[in-house]
C-alpha positions, -999 to 999 in steps of 0.1 A, spaced: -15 861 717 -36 851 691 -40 822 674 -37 816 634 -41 790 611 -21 795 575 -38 775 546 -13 766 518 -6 742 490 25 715 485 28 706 451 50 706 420 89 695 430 78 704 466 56 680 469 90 659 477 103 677 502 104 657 538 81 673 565 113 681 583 124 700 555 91 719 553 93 726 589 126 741 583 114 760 553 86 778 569 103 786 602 129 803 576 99 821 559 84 828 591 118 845 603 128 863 568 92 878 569 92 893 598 56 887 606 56 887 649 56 852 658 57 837 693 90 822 700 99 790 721 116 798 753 149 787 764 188 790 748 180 782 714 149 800 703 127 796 670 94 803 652 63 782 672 44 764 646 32 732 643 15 713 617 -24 700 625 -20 668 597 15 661 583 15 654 546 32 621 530 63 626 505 54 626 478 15 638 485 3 669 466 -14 688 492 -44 713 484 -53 722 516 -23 719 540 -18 745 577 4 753 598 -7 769 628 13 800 648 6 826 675 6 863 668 18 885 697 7 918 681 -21 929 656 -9 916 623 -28 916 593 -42 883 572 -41 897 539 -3 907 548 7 871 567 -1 857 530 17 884 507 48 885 529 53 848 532 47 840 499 78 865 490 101 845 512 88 805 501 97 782 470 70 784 438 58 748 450 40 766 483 19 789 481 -5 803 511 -39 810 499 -58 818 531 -52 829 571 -75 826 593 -81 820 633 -83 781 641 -115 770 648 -107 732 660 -80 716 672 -54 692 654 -66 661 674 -103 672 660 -89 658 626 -101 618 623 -106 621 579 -89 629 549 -105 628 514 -74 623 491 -75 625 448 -60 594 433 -43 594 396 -34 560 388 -14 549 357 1 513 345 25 511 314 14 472 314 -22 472 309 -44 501 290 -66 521 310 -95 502 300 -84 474 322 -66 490 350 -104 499 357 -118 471 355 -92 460 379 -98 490 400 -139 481 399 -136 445 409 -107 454 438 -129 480 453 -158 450 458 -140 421 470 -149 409 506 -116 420 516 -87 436 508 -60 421 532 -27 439 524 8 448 547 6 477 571 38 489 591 32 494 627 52 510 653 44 479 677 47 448 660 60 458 623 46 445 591 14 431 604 -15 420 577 -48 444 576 -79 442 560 -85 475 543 -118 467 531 -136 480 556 -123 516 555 -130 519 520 -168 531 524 -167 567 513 -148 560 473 -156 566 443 -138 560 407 -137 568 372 -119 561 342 -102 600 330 -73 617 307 -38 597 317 -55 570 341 -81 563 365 -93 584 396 -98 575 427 -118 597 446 -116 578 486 -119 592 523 -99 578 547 -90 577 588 -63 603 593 -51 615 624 -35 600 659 -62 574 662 -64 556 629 -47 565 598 -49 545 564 -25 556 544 -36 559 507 -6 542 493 -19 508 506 -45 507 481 -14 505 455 -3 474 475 -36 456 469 -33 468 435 3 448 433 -6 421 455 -36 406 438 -29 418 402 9 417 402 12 450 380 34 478 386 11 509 395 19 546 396 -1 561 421 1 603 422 -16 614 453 -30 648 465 -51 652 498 -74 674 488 -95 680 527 -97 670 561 -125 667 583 -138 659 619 -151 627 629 -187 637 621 -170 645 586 -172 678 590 -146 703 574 -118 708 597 -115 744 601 
């Protein structure tokens, strides 16, 4: 068996479909394609394939996988064409290619931040964005699995951003801990936004890369 690592994108309506839902939707894909996919044992069989960094609702995604096992000689080129047949406009394989490192490899993602604000112009949404991004600290509500809503200062992570006032908003350019050992989820920036300036911001995410934790591309 071999292997394979399927590079796609999440955007447009799809962009709010769960991960469960995308799970569903490319075992179906998988199945209706006909590409030869190792199958869990057992009564109730179905499509191995498992996803290396799990996207947020919501998130745009331009660089999402999904990784699978070939049990015969299958070609890349027709993984991509046939799956893209059988999956919703919003996702759409661009690449195949054999994994290289492993899911728990993944410790960064460099995400794309539009932000918008109907109450203030975007003059001042970045000067608010300039003077948030170099306070001492940036203590905002993070949900935990443990001990619930418990307050985190987010300052620290925030070493690797950059920002610029653009077309509709400003941009947020940040890399962030991803992956089983820390994650900082981008959305928490928008709570620091709401916390200390009390405006109503729209935040429209895309990850746009993940990397190792020397920051090297995850592959």
């Amino acid at each position: 068996m071999k292997n394979v690592r399927i590079w796609f994108k999440k955007d447009d309506e799809c962009r709010f479909i769960s991960h469960l839902d995308l799970n569903r939707c490319m075992l179906r894909a998988l199945h209706k394609s006909g590409i030869p996919i190792w199958h869990t044992e057992g009564f109730n069989t179905h499509p191995y394939a498992t996803f290396p960094l799990p996207l947020s609702l919501g998130f745009r995604g331009e660089k999402e996988c999904m990784d699978v096992r070939l049990i015969e000689e299958y070609r890349f080129d027709d993984i991509k064409t046939n799956l893209n047949k059988c999956l919703p406009l919003g996702i759409r394989i661009y690449d195949v290619t054999e994994a290289e490192m492993k899911a728990k490899d993944i410790s960064f993602a460099k995400f794309k931040i539009k932000i918008s604000c109907d109450e203030i112009n975007n003059d001042a949404l970045l000067k608010y964005t300039e003077e948030l991004f170099t306070k001492d600290e940036i203590l905002v509500n993070k949900k935990t699995k443990k001990k619930g809503l418990k307050e985190v200062d987010i300052k620290p992570y925030l070493n690797n951003v950059k920002y610029e006032r653009n077309i509709g908003g400003v941009y947020i350019y940040v890399v962030l801990p991803a992956g089983s050992v820390t994650n900082i989820n981008p959305l928490l920036i928008q709570k620091a936004f709401e916390k200390y300036y009390n405006i109503d911001v729209y935040f429209d995410v895309t990850k746009t890369d993940m990397y190792d934790k020397n920051l090297k591309t995850f592959k």
